[in-house]
N, C-alpha and C positions, 0 to 999 in steps of 0.2 A: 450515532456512535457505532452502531451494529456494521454498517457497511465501510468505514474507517478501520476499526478493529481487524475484520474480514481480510481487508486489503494488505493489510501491512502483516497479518501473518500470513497471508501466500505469500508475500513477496519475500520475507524472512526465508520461506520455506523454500523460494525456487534459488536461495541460494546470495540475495541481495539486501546481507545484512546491514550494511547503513544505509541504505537504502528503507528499508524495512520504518525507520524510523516518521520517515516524511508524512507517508499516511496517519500515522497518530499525531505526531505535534500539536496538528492544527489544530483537532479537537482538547489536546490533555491541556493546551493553554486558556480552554474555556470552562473547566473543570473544577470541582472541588472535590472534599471530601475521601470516600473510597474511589471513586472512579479516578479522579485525580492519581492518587497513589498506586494503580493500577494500572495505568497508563505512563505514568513516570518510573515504575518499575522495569514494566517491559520496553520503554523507551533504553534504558540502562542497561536492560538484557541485552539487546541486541547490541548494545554500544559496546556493552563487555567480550564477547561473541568476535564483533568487527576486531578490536586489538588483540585479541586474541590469536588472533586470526593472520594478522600481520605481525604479530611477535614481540609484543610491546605486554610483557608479562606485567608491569606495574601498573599499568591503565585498564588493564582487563580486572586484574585483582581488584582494585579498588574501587571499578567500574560494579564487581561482582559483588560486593560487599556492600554495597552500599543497594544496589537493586534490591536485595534481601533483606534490608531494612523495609524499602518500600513494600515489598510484599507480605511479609510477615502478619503483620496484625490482617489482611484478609482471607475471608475463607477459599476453599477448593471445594468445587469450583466458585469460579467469581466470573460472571458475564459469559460464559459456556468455555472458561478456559480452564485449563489445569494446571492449578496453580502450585498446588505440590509439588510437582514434578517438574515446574522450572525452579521453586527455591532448591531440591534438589541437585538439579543439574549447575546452579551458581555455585553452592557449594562446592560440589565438586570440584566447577571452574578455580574458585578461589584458593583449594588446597592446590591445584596440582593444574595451572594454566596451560603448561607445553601437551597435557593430554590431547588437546584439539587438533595436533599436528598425530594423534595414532588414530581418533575415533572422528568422523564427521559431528558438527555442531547437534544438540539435541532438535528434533523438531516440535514446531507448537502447535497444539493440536484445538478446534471448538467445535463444541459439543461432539467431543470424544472423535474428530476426525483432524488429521494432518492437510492442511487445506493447500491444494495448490492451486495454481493461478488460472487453469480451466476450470476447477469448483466454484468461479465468483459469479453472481449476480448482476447486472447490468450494475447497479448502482456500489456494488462493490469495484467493479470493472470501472468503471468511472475512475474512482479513486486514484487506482493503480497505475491509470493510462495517465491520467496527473504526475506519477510520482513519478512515472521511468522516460515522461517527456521533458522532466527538470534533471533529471540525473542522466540521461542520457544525450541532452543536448539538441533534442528534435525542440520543433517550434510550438511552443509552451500554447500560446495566442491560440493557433489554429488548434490546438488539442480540444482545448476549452471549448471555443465555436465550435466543433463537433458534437463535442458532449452534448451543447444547448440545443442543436438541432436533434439530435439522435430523441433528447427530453421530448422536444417539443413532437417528433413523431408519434412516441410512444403515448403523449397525452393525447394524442388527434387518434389514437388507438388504429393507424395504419398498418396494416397488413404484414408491411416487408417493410424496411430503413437500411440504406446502408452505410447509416452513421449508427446505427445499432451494434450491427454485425461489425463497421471494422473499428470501433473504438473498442469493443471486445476482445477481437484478435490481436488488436495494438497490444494490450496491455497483456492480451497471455502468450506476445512475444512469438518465437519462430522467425519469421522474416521481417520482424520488424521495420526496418527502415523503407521493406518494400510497400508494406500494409502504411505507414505513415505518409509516402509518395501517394497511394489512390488516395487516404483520407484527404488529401489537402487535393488533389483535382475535386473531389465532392464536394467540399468547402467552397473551393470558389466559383464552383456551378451553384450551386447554391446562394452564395453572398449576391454572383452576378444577376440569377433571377430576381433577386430580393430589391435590388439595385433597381433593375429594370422595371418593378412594379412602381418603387416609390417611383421612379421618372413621369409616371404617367400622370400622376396627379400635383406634380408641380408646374408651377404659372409658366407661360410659356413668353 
């Protein structure tokens, strides 16, 4: 959960609030209990945030209102986030939703830092490059086979990867599209060696 979590508040943070979402789903639908309502909170924070944000004052209020339900009964902090201060900021969102258009979005912060998308962790980074090859329209397939190579480097405890390095970069953005063009020449220098091993041992 830790590196889901991670993910989707940089992503919040660099400014890709429905976006932000994609990282938690997967986990909040395997969920119960606190962590559940915790996840379905800030799933609705950010969703509040997003209409917000496009000016859809009803969807955001009701978005914000209901978040604050989800959070309420958990403590601050919960999972290294601070939770106060996003039921906070809903409130405020829900008296008074056009503020968003004077003050930028609040940011979320764990364990007491605003995380942005070069703070992530490979396997937080994972995550992210997930999220913004679905929302962005790169090719989802080949993200993934990187990821699994970049793993499998990191389990063979190799030195250098540069499916390490650019699924990282992928996801902490800048040139993205240009960093997605090398990961997929890697990818298929890689699939093709892969290719080329199994050849050798089939019947001839």
């Amino acid at each position: 959960m830790r590196a889901h979590l991670r993910a989707g508040i940089a992503i919040y943070n660099a400014g890709n609030y429905h976006a932000a979402h994609d990282a938690w789903e997967e986990r909040w639908l395997d969920l119960a209990g606190n962590d559940e309502r915790f996840l379905h909170g800030l799933i609705q924070f950010t969703a509040a945030v997003h209409h917000a944000q496009n000016r859809n004052w009803v969807g955001a209020t009701g978005l914000a209102e209901s978040a604050r339900e989800y959070l309420t009964p958990l403590p601050s902090p919960y999972r290294g986030v601070d939770i106060a201060s996003v039921r906070t900021s809903l409130a405020a969102l829900r008296a008074d939703p056009e503020r968003i258009e004077r003050a930028p979005p609040p940011r979320l912060t764990h364990e007491g830092r605003a995380l942005g998308l070069a703070d992530l962790d490979f396997d937080a980074s994972a995550v992210a490059a997930a999220v913004f090859a679905e929302t962005g329209e790169y090719d989802e397939a080949m993200v993934e086979r990187a990821v699994e190579y970049a793993r499998a480097d990191l389990d063979a405890d190799r030195e250098t990867s540069p499916f390490v390095t650019l699924v990282m970069d992928f996801a902490r953005g800048g040139n993205r599209a240009i960093v997605h063009q090398r990961l997929a020449e890697h990818t298929d220098r890689r699939a093709a060696r892969e290719r080329d091993v199994d050849g050798l041992f089939e019947a001839s």
